[in-house]
C-alpha positions in Angstrom: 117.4 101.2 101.1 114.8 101.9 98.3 111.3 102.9 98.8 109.8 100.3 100.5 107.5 97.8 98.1 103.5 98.2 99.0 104.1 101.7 99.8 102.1 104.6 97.9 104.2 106.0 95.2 105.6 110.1 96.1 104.0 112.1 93.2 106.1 113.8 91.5 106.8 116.6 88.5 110.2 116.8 86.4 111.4 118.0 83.5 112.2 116.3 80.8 114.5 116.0 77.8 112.0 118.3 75.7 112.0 120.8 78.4 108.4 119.5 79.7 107.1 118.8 82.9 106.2 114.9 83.3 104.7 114.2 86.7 103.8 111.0 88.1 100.0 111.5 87.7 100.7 111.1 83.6 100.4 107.5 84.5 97.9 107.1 86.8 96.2 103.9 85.9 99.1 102.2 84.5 102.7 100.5 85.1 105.1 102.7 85.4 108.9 101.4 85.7 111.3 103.9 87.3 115.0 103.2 86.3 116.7 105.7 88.7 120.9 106.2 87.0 123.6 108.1 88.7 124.8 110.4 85.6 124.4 110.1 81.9 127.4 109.4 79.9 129.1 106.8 81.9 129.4 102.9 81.3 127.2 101.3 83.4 124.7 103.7 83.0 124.6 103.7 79.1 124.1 99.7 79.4 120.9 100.0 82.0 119.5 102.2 79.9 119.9 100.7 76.9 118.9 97.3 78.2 115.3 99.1 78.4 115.2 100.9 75.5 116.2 97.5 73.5 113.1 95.7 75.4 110.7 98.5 75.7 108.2 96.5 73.4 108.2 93.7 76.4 107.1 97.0 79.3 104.6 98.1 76.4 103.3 94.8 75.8 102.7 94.6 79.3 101.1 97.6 79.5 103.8 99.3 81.3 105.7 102.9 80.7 109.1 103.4 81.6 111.4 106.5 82.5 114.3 107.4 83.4 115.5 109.7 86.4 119.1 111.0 87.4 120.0 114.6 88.6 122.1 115.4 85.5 120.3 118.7 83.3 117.5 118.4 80.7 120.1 119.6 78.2 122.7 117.3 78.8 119.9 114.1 79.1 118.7 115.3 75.9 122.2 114.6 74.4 122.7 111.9 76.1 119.0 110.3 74.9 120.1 111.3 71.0 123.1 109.7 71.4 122.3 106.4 72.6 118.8 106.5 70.9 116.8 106.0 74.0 112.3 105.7 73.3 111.3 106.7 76.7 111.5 109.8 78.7 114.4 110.8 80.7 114.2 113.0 83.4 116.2 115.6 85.6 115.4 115.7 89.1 118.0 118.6 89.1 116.9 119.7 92.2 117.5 116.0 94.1 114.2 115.9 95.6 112.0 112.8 93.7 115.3 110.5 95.0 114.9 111.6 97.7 111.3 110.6 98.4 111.9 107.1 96.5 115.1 106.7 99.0 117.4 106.4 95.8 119.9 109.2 97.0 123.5 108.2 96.9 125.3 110.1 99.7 128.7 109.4 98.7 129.5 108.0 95.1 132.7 107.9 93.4 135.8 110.7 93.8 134.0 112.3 96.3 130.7 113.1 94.9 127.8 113.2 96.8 124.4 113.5 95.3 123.0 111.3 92.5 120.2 109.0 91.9 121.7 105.4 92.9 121.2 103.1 90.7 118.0 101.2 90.9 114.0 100.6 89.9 111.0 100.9 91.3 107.7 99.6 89.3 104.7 101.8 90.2 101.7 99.5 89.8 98.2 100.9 88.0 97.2 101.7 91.6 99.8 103.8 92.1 101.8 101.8 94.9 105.0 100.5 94.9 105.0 97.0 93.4 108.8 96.3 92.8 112.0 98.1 94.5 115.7 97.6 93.6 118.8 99.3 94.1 122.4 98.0 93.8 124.7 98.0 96.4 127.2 98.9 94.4 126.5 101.7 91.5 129.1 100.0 89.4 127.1 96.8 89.2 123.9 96.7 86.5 120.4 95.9 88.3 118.5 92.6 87.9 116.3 92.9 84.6 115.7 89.5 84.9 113.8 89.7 89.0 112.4 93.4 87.1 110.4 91.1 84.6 109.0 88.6 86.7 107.8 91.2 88.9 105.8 93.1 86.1 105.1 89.4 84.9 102.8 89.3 88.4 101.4 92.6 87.4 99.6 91.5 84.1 
């Protein structure tokens, strides 16, 4: 189960695609939309992310950042990012610990591997709780981008 909603927000400090630390702090007073991804480079994955980077002028125009987070390198997210042309940060929690704290650690998730992001979002409201949680039951399955935007509609 995700982070529960009306919780405070774990703080948090990763690395991103340009080698950078980006912690959670970076957005105090602001929106922030999580979009937690098992591993770069795989179909569903590709789409979710995608999906945001193709509305990102909706989250801006509603004053809200987004990011990224999976457990896969800085190098091989910065690839990935080039690739599919992605406008928002991605970043490595390498070292499994920020899914951890937002409950979006997949114990066991396909072929026997055990330790990704699951898929899911939280929205981190300008007060720094949670406002919105989702994950899927399945990581196979995309999340709800419409029940995302009518939660960050609320926000505004």
């Amino acid at each position: 189960m995700a982070i529960a909603v009306g919780s405070k927000a774990p703080s948090f400090k990763l690395t991103n695609t340009d080698r950078k630390e980006v912690s959670l702090s970076d957005f105090a007073g602001k929106i922030l939309v999580i979009q937690f991804f098992p591993a770069a480079f795989t179909g569903v994955c590709t789409e979710q992310l995608c999906t945001s980077r193709d509305e990102l002028s909706f989250y801006n125009d509603l004053g809200a950042a987004v990011v990224g987070i999976s457990v896969d390198m800085p190098f091989s997210l910065k690839v990935f990012k080039e690739q599919n042309n992605i406008n928002y940060d991605l970043l490595s929690d390498f070292n499994k610990v920020t899914i951890h704290e937002y409950e979006m650690y997949h114990c066991n998730f396909a072929f026997g591997m055990r330790g990704v992001a699951k898929r899911g979002v939280i929205v981190i409201d300008a007060s720094g709780n949670v406002a919105y949680a989702e994950e899927t039951a399945n990581p196979g399955v995309q999340v709800n981008f419409v029940a995302l935007k009518e939660a960050l509609q609320k926000l505004k």
